[in-house]
C-alpha positions as CSV (number, residue, x, y, z in Angstrom):
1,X,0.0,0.0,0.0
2,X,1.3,3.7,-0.9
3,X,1.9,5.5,1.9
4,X,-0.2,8.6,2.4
5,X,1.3,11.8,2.1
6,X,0.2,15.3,3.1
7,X,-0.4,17.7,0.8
8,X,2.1,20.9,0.7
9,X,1.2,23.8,3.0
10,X,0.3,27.2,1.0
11,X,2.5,30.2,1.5
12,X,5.4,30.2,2.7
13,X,6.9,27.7,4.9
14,X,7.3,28.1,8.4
15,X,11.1,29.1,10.0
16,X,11.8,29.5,13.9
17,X,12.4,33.1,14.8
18,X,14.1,34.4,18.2
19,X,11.8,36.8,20.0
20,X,13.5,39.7,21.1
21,X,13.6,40.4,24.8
22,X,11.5,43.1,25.8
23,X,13.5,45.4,28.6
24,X,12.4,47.6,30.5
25,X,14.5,51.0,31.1
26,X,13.4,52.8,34.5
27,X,15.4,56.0,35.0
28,X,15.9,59.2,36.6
29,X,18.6,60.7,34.5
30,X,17.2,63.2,31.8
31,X,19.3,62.7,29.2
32,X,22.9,61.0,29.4
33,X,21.5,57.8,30.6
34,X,18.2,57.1,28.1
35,X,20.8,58.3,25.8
36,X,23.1,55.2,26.5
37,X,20.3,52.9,26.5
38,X,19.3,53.9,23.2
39,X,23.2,52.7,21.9
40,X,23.4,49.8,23.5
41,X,20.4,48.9,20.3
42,X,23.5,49.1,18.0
43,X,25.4,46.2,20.2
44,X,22.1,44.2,20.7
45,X,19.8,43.3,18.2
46,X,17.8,40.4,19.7
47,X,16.8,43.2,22.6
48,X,14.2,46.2,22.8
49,X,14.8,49.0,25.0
50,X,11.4,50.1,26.2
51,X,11.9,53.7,28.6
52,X,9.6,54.7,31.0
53,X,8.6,58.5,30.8
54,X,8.1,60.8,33.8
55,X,11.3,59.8,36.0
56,X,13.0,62.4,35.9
57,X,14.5,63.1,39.4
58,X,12.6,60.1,41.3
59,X,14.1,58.8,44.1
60,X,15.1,55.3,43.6
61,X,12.3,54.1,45.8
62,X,10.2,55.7,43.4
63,X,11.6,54.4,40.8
64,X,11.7,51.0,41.6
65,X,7.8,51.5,42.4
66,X,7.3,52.8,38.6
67,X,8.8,50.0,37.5
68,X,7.0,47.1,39.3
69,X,3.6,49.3,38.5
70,X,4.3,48.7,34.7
71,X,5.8,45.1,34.8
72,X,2.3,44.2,36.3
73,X,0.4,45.8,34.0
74,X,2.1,44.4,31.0
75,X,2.2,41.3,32.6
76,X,-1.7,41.6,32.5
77,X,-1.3,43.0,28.7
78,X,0.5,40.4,27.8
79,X,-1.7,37.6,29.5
80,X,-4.8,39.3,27.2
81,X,-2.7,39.4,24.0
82,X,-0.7,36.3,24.7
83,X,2.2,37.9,23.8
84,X,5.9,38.3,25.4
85,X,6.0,40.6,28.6
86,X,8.9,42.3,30.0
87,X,12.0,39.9,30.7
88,X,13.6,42.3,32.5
89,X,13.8,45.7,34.5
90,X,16.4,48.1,35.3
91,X,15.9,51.2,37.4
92,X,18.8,53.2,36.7
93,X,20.0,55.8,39.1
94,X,22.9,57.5,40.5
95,X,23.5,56.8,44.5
96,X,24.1,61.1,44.7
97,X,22.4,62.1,48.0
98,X,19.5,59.1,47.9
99,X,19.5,57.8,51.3
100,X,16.6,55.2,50.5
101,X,18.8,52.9,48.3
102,X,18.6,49.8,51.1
103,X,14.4,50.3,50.6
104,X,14.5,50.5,47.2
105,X,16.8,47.4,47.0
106,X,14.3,45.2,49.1
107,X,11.5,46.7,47.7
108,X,12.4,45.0,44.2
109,X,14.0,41.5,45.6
110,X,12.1,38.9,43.9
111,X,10.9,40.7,40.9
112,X,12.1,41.2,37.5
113,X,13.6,44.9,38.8
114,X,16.7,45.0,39.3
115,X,18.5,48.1,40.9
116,X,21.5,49.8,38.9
117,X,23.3,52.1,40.9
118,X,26.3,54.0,40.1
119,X,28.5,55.9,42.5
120,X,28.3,58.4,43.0
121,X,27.1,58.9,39.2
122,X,26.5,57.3,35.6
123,X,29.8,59.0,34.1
124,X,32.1,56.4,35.9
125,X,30.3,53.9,33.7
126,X,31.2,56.3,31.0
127,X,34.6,56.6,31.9
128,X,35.4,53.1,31.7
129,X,34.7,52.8,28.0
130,X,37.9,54.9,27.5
131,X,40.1,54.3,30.8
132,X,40.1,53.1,34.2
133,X,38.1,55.3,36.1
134,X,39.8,56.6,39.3
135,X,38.4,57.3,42.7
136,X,38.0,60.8,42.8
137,X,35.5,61.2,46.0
138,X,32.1,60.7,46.6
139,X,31.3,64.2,45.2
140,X,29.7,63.6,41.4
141,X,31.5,66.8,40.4
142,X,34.7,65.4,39.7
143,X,33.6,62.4,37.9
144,X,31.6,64.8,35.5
145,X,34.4,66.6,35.0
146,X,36.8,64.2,33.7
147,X,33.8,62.6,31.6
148,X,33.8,66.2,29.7
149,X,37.5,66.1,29.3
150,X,37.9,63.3,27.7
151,X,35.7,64.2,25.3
152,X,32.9,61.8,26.4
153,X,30.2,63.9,27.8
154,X,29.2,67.7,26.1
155,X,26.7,70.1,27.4
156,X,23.1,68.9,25.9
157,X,22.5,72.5,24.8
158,X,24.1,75.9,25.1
159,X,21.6,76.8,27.9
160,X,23.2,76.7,31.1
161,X,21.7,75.8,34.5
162,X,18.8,73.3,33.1
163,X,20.4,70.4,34.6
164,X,23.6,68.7,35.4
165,X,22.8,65.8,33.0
166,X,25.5,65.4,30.0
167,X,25.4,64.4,26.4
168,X,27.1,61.3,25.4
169,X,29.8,62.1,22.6
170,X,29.0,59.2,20.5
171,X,32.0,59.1,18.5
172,X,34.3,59.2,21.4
173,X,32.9,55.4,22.6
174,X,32.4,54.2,19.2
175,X,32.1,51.2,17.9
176,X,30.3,50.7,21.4
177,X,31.1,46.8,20.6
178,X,34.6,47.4,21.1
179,X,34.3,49.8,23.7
180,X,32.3,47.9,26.0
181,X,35.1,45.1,26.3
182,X,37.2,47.9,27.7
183,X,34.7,49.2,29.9
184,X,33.9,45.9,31.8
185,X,37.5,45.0,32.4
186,X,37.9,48.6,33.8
187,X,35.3,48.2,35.5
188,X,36.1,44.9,37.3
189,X,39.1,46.6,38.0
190,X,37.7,49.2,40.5
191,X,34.5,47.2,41.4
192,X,36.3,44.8,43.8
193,X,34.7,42.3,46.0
194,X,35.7,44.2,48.9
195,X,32.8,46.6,47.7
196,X,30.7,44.3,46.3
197,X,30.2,43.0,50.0
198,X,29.1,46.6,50.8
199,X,27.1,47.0,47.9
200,X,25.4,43.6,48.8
201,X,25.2,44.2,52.3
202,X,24.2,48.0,52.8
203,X,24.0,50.4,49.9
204,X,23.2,53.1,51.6
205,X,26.8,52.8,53.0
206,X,27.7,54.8,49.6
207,X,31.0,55.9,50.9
208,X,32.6,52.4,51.4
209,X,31.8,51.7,47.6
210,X,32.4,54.9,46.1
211,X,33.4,54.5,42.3
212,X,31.2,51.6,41.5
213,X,29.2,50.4,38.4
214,X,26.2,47.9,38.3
215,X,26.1,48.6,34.8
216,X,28.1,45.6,34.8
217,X,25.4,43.4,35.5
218,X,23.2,45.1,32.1
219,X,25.7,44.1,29.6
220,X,25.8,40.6,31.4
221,X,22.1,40.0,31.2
222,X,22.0,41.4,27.6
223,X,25.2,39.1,26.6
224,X,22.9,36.0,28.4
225,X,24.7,35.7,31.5
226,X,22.9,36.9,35.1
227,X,21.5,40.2,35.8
């Protein structure tokens, strides 16, 4: 007996597509650190930065709360649509004078937030794609400075006295592929355990971990390792 064969679907045939992970950007810098986000889509392609609006100058507690507010709701979206929620969310903020960093921590254990700090600001991040960055103090000021000197940060406008937020100078980290290797091996060079214990332990204890990055742990997540 012949054996029975199915007839050939119409259109085209099926292929097996990644999904792109959805991530969720919660923030309280105005302008250098969306506009870092929004590179890291050159490095990333099976990602999508999604940034939440209206942060600007939250607390991290308040941050943290924006972002569990809207991973539940699209988690409840994406139950109704059967489609992919969030896989991740990073609140993004500098330690500067936030004494609620400890709360903020706890308040997103067990979710799919996950706190970013940077100490005290996002330009030692920024530094790192082009040197070592040095302890300076636990004053931003100094940090901001050298980011401008080396050419990495530029006043957003010519207006003066807006804010203390920097643009990136693209050009000066690019090709952010390459520049990102050079950043997380400065940046394990000043992150040392010693501060990681702090940072674990008691973040609001900002001055025993001055000139620290958890940007380390984005770039990890997005290259598939742990956030």
């Amino acid at each position: 007996m012949a054996r029975k064969t199915k007839p050939p679907r119409a259109g085209r045939p099926k292929t097996s597509r990644n999904r792109k992970r959805r991530v969720l950007v919660a923030t309280n810098g105005r302008v250098t650190e969306p506009a870092y986000f929004d590179l890291l889509k050159s490095c990333f392609g099976d990602a999508t930065f999604h940034l939440q609006h209206g942060l600007e100058g939250k607390s991290p507690l308040e941050l943290v709360d924006a972002a569990l507010s809207a991973l539940k709701d699209d988690a409840d979206e994406s139950r109704r649509r059967s489609s992919d929620a969030y896989s991740v969310a990073f609140v993004v903020t500098d330690t500067d004078q936030f004494t609620d960093l400890a709360k903020a921590e706890r308040r997103a254990k067990d979710s799919k937030a996950h706190l970013i700090l940077s100490n005290p600001c996002f330009e030692v991040w920024l530094i790192d794609h082009v040197k070592q960055c040095p302890n300076r103090s636990l004053d931003a000021k100094p940090y901001e400075k050298l980011a401008h000197d080396l050419g990495i940060t530029a006043p957003p406008s010519a207006k003066r006295g807006t804010s203390r937020s920097k643009a990136i100078v693209e050009k000066r980290i690019t090709p952010l592929d390459e520049s990102l290797k050079t950043a997380m091996e400065n940046a394990r060079g000043h992150c040392t355990q010693e501060k990681l214990k702090v940072r674990e332990s008691d973040p609001d204890k900002t001055s025993d971990y001055v000139n620290w990055t958890d940007m380390t742990r984005v770039i990890e997540w997005l290259e598939g390792r742990h956030a």
